[in-house]
N, CA, C and O atoms as a GROMACS GRO file, in nm:
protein
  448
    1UNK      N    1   0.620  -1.998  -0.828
    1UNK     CA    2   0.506  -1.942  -0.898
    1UNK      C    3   0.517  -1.980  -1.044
    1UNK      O    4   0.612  -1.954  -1.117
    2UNK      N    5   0.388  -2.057  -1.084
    2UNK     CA    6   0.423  -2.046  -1.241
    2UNK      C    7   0.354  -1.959  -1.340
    2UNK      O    8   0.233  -1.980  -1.342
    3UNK      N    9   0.386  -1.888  -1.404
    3UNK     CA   10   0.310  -1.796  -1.456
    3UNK      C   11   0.390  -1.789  -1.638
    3UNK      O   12   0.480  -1.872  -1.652
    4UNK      N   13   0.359  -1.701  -1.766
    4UNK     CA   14   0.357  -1.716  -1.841
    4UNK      C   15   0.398  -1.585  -1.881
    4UNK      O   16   0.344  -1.515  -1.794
    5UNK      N   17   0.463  -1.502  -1.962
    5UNK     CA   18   0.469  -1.365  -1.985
    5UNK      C   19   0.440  -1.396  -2.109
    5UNK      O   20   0.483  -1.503  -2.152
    6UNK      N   21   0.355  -1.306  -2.202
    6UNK     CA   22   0.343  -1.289  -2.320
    6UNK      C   23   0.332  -1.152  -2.359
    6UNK      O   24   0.267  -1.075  -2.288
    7UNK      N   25   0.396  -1.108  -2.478
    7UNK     CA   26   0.364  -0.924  -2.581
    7UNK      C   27   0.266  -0.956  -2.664
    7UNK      O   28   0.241  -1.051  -2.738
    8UNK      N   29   0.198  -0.822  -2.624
    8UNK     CA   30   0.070  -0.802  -2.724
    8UNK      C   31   0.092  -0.665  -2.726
    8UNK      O   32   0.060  -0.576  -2.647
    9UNK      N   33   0.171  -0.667  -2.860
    9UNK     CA   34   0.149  -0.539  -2.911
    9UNK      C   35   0.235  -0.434  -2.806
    9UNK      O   36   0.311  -0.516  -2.755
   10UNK      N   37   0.257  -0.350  -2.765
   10UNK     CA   38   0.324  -0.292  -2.680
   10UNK      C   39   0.315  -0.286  -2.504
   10UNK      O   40   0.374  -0.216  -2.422
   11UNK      N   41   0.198  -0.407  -2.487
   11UNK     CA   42   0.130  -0.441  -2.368
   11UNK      C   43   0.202  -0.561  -2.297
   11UNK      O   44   0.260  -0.640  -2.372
   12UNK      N   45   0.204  -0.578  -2.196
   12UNK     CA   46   0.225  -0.729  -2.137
   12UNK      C   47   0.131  -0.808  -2.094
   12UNK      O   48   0.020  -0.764  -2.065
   13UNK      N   49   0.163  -0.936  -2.083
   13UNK     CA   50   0.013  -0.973  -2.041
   13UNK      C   51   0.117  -1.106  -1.966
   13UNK      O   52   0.212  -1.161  -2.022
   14UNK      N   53   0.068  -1.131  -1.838
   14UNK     CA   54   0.118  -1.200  -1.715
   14UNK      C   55  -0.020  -1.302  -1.707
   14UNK      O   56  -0.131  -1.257  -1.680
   15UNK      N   57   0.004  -1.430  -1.732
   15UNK     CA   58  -0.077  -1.539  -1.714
   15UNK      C   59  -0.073  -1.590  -1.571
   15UNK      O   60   0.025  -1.664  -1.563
   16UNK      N   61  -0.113  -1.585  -1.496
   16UNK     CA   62  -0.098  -1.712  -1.353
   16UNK      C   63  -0.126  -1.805  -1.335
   16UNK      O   64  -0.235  -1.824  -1.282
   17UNK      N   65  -0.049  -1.904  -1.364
   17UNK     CA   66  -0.075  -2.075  -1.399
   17UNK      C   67  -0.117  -2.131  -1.245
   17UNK      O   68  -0.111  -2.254  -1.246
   18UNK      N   69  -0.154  -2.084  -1.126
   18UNK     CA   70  -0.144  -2.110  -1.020
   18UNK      C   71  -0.324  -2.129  -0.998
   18UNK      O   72  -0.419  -2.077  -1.057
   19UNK      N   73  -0.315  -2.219  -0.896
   19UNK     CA   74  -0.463  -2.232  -0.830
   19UNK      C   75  -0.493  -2.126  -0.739
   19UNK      O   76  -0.602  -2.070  -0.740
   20UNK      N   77  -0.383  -2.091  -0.645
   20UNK     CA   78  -0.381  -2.017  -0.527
   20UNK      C   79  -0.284  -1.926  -0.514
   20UNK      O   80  -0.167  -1.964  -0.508
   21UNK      N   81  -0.316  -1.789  -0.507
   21UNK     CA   82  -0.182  -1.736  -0.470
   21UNK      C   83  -0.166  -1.622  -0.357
   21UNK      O   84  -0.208  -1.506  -0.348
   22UNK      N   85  -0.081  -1.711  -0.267
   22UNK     CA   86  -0.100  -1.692  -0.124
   22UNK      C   87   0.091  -1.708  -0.049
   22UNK      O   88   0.192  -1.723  -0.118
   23UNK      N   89   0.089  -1.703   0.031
   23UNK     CA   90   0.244  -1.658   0.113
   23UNK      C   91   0.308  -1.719   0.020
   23UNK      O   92   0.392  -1.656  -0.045
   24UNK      N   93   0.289  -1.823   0.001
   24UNK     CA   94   0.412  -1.935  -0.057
   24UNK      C   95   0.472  -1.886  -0.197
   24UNK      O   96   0.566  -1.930  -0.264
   25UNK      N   97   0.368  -1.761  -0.223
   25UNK     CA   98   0.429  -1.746  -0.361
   25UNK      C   99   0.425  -1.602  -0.384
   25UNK      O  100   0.514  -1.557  -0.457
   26UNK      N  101   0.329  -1.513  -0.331
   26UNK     CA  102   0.325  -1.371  -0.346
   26UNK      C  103   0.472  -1.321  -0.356
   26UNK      O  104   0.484  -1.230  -0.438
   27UNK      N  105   0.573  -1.354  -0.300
   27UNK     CA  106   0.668  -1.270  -0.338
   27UNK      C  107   0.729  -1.304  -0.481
   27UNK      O  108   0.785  -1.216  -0.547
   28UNK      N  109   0.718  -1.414  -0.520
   28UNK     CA  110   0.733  -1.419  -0.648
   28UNK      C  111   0.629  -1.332  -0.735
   28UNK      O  112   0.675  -1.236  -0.797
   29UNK      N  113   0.539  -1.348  -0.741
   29UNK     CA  114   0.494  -1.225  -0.814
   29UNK      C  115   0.520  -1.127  -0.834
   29UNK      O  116   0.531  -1.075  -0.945
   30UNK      N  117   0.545  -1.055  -0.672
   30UNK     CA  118   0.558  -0.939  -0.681
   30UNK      C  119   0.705  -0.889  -0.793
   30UNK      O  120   0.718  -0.811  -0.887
   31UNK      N  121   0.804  -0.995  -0.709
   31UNK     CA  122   0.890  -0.972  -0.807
   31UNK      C  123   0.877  -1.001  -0.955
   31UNK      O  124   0.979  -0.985  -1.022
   32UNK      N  125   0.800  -1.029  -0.998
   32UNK     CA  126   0.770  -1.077  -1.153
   32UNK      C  127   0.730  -0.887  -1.204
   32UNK      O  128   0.781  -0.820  -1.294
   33UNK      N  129   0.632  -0.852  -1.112
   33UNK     CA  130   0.572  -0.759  -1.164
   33UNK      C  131   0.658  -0.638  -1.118
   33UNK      O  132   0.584  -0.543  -1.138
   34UNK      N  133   0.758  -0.598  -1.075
   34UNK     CA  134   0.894  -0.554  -1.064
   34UNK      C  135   0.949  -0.551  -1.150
   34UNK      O  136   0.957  -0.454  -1.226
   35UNK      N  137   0.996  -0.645  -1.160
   35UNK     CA  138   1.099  -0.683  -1.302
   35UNK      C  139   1.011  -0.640  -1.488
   35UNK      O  140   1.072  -0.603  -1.588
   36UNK      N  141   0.874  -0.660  -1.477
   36UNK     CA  142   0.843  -0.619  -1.598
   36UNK      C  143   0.833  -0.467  -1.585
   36UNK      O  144   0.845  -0.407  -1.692
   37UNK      N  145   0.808  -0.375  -1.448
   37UNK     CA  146   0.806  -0.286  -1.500
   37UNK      C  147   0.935  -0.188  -1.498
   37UNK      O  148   0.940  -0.072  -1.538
   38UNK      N  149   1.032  -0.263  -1.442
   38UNK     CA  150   1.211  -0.213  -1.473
   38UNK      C  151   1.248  -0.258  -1.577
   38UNK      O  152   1.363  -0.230  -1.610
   39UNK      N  153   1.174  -0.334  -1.658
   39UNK     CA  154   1.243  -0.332  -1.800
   39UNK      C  155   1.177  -0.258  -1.892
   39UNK      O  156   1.189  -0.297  -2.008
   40UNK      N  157   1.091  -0.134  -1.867
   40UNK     CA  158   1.003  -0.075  -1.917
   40UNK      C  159   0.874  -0.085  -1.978
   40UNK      O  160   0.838  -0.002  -2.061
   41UNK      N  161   0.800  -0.187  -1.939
   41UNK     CA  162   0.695  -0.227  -1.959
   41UNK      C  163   0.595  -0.162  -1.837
   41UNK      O  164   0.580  -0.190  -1.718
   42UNK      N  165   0.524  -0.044  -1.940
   42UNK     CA  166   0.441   0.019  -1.810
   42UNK      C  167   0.308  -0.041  -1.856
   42UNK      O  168   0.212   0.035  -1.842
   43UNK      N  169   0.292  -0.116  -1.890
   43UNK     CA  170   0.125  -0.155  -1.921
   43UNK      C  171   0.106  -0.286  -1.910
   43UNK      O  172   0.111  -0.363  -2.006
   44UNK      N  173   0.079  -0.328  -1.765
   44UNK     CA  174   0.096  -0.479  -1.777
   44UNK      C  175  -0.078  -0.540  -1.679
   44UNK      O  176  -0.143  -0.499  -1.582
   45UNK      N  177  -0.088  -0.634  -1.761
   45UNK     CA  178  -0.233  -0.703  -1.771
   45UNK      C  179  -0.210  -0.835  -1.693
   45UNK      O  180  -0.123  -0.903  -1.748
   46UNK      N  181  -0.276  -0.907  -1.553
   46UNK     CA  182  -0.244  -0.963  -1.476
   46UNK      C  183  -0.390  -1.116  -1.518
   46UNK      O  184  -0.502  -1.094  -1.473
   47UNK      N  185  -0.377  -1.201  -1.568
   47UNK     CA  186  -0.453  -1.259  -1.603
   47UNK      C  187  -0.508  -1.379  -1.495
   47UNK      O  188  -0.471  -1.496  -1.505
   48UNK      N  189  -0.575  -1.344  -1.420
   48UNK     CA  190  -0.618  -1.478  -1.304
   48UNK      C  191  -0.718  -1.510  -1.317
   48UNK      O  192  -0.799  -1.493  -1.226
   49UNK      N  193  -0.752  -1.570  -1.438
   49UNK     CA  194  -0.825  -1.668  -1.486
   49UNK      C  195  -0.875  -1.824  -1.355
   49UNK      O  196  -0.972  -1.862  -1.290
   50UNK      N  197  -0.697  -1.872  -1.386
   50UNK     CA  198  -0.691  -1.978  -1.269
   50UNK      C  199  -0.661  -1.993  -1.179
   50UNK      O  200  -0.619  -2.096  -1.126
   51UNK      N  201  -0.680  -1.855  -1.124
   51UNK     CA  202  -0.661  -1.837  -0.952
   51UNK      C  203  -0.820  -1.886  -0.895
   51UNK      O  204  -0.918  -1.827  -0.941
   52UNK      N  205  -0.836  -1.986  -0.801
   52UNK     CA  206  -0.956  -2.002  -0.738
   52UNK      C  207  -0.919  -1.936  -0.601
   52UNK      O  208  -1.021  -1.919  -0.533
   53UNK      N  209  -0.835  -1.906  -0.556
   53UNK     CA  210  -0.788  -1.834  -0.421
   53UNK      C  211  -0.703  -1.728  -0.429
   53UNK      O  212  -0.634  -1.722  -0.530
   54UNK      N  213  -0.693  -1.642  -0.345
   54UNK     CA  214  -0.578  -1.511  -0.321
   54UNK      C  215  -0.630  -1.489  -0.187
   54UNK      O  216  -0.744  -1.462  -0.151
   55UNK      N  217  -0.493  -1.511  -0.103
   55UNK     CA  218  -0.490  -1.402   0.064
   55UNK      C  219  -0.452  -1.251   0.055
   55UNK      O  220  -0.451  -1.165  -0.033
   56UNK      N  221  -0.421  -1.261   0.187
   56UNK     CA  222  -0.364  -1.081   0.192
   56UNK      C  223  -0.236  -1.086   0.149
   56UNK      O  224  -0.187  -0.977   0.118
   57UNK      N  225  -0.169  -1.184   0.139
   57UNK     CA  226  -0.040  -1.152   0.081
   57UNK      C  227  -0.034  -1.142  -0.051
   57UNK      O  228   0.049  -1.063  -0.095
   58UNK      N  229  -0.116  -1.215  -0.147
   58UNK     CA  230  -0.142  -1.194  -0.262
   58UNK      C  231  -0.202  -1.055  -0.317
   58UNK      O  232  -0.160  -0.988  -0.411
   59UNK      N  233  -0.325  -1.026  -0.221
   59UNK     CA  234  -0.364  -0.852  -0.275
   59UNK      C  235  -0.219  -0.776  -0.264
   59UNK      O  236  -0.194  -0.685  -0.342
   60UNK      N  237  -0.139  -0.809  -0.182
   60UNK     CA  238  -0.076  -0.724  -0.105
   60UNK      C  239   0.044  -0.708  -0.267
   60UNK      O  240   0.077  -0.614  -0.339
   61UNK      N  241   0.068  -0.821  -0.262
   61UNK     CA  242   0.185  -0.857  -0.412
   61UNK      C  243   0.108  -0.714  -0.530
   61UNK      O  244   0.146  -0.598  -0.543
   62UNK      N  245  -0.007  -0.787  -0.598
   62UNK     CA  246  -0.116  -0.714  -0.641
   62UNK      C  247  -0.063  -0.559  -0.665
   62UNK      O  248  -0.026  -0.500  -0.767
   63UNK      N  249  -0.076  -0.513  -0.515
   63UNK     CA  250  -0.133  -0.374  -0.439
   63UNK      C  251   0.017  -0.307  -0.482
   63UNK      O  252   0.024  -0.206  -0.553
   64UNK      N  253   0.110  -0.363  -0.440
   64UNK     CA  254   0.242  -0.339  -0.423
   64UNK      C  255   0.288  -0.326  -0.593
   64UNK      O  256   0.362  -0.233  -0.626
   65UNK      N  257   0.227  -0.446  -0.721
   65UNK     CA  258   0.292  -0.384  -0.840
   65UNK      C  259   0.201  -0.293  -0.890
   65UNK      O  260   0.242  -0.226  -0.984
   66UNK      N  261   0.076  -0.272  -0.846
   66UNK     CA  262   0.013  -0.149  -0.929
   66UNK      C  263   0.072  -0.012  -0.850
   66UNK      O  264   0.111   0.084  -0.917
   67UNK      N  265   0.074  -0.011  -0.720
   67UNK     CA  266   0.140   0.122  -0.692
   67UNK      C  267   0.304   0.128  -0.716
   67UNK      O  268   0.370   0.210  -0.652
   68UNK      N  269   0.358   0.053  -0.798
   68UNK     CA  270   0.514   0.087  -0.873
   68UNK      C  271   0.475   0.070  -1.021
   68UNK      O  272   0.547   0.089  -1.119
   69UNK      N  273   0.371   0.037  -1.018
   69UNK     CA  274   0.324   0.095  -1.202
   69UNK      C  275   0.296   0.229  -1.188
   69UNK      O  276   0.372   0.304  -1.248
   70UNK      N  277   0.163   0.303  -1.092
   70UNK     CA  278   0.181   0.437  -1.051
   70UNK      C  279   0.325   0.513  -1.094
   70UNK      O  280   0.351   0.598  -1.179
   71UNK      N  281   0.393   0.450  -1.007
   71UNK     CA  282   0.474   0.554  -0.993
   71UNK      C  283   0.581   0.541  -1.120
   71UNK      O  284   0.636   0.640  -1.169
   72UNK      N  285   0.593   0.461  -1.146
   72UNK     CA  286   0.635   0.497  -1.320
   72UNK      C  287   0.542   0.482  -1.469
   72UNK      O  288   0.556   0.424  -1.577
   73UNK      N  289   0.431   0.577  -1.399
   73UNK     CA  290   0.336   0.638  -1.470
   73UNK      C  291   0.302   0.528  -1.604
   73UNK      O  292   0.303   0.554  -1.725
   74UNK      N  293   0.274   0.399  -1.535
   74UNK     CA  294   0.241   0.271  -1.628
   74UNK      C  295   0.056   0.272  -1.524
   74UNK      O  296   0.003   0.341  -1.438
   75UNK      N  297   0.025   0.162  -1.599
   75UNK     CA  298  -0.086   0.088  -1.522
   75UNK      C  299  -0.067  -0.030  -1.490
   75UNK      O  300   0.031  -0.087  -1.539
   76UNK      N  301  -0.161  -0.104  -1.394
   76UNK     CA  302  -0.167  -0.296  -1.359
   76UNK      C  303  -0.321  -0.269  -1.412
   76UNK      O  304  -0.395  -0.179  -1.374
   77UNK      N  305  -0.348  -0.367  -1.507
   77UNK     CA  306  -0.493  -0.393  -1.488
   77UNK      C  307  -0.482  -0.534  -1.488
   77UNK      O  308  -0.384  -0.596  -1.529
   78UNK      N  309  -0.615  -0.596  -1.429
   78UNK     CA  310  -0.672  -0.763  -1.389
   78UNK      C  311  -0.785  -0.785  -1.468
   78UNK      O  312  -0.889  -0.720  -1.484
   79UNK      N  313  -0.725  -0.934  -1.531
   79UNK     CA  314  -0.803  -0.966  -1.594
   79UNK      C  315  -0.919  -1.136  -1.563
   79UNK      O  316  -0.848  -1.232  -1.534
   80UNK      N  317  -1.016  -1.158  -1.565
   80UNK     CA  318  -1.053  -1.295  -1.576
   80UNK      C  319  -1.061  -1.276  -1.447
   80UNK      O  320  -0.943  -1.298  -1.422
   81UNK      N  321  -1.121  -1.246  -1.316
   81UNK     CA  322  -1.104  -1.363  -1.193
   81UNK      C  323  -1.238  -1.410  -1.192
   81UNK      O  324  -1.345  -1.396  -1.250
   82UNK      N  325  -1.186  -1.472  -1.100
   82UNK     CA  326  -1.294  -1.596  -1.058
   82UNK      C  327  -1.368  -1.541  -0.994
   82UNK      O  328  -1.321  -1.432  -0.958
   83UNK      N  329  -1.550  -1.578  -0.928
   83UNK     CA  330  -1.642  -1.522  -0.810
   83UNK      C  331  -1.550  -1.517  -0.700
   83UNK      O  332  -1.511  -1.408  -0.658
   84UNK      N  333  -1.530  -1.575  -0.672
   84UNK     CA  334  -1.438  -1.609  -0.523
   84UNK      C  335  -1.336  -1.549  -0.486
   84UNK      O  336  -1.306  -1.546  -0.366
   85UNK      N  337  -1.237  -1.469  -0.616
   85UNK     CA  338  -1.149  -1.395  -0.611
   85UNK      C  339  -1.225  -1.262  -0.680
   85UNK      O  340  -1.116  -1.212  -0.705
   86UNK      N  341  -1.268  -1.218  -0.704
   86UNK     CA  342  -1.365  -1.157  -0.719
   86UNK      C  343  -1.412  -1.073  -0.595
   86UNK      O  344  -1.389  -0.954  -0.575
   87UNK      N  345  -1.481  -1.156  -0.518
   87UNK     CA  346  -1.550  -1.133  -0.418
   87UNK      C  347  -1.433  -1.072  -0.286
   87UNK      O  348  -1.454  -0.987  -0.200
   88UNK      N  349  -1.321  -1.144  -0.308
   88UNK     CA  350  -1.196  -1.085  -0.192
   88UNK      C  351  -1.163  -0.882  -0.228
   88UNK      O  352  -1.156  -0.777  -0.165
   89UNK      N  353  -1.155  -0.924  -0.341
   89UNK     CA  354  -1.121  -0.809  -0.431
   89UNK      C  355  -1.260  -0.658  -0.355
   89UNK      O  356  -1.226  -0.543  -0.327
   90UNK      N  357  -1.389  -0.709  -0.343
   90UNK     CA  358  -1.515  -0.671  -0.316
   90UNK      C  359  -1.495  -0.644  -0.183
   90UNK      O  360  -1.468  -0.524  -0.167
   91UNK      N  361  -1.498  -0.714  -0.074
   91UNK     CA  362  -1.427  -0.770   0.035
   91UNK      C  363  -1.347  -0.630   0.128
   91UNK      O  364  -1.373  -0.570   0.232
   92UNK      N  365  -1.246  -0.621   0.028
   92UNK     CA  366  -1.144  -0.559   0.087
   92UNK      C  367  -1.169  -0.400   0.030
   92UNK      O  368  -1.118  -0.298   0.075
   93UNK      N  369  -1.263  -0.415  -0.082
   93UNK     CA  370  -1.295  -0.302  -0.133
   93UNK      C  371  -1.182  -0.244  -0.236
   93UNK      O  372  -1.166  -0.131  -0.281
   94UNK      N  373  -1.108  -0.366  -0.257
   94UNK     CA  374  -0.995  -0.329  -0.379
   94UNK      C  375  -0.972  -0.316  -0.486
   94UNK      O  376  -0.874  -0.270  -0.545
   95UNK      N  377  -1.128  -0.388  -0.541
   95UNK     CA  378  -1.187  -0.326  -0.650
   95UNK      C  379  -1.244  -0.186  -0.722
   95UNK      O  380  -1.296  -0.168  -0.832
   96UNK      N  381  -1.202  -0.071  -0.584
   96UNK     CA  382  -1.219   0.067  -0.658
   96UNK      C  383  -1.068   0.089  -0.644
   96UNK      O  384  -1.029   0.204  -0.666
   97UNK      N  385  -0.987   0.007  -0.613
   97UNK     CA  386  -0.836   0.063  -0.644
   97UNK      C  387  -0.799  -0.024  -0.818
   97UNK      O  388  -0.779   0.048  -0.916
   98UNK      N  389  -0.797  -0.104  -0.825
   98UNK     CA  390  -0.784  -0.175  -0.930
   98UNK      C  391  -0.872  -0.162  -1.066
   98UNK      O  392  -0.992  -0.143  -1.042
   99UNK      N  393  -0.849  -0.168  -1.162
   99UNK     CA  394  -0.911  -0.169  -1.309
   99UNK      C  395  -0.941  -0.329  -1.318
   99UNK      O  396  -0.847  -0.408  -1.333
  100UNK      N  397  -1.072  -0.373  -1.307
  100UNK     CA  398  -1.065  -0.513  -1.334
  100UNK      C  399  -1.175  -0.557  -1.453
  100UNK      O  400  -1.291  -0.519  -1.439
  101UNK      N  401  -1.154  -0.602  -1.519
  101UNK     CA  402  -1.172  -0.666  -1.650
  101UNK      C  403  -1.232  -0.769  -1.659
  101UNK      O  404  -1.166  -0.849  -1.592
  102UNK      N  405  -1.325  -0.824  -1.702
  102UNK     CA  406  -1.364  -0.988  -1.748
  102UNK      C  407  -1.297  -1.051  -1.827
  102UNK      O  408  -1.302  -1.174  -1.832
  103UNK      N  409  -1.210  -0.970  -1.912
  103UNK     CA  410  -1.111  -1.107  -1.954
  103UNK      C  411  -0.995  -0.999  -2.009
  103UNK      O  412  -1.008  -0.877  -1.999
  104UNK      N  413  -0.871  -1.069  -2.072
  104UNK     CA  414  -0.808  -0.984  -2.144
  104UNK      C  415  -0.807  -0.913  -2.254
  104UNK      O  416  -0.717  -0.831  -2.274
  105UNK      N  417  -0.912  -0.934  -2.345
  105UNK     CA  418  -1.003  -0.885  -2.432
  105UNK      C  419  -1.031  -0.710  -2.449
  105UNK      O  420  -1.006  -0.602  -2.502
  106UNK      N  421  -1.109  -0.798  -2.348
  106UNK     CA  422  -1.190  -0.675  -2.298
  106UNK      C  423  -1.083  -0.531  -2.159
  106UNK      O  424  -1.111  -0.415  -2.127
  107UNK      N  425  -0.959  -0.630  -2.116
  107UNK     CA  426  -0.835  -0.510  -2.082
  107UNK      C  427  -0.791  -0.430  -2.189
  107UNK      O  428  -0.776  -0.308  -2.185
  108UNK      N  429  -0.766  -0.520  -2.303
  108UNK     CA  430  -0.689  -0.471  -2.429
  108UNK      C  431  -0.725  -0.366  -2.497
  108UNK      O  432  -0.659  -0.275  -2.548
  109UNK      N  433  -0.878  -0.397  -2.489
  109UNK     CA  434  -1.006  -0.270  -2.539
  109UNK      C  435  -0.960  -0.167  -2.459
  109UNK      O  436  -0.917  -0.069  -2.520
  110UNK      N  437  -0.960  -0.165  -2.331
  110UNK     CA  438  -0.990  -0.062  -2.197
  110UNK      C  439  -0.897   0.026  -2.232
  110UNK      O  440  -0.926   0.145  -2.219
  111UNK      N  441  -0.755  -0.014  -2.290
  111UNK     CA  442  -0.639   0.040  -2.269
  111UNK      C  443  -0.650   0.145  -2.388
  111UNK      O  444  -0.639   0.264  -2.360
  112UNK      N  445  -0.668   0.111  -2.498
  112UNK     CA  446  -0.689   0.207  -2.578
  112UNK      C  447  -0.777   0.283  -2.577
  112UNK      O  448  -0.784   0.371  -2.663
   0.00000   0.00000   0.00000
């Protein structure tokens, strides 16, 4: 998985350099988004800008770090997707579980 971590301000913000993110890589994520929030980063911003695809293993990655942000009383919000990822999100109806954003901007706003 290639992805990008950057701080803004007391926030994280997780870039996904990936076209697709699907079996081959969801567990890397997930563990990405694990690891930021065991190092105490409860506010982390998932940027899939350049995702043109996500399966169920990818919501599932997704699904799996916002409910261990839950539970250490952080948030996941998503930023940027695409129609197409978008529409999975719609789809599955996982868009009333998720905070999703048009860009990171406009997450950054949300949060405060």
């Amino acid at each position: 998985m290639n992805f990008t971590v950057e701080k803004i301000n007391n926030d994280t913000l997780i870039i996904l350099n990936e076209e697709r993110v699907d079996a081959h890589n969801s567990a890397k994520l997930k563990e990405v988004l694990l690891q930021q929030l065991e190092q105490g980063n409860h506010l982390l911003i998932v940027q899939l800008a350049n995702v043109r695809f996500i399966d169920s293993s990818g919501l599932g990655a997704l699904l799996s770090g916002h409910k261990n942000a839950t539970i250490k009383s952080g948030r996941l919000l998503l930023a940027g997707l695409q129609p197409q990822v978008l529409a999975m999100f719609e789809l599955t109806r996982l868009n009333r579980v998720f905070e999703i954003y048009a860009d990171v901007d406009e997450a950054l706003a949300a949060e405060q």
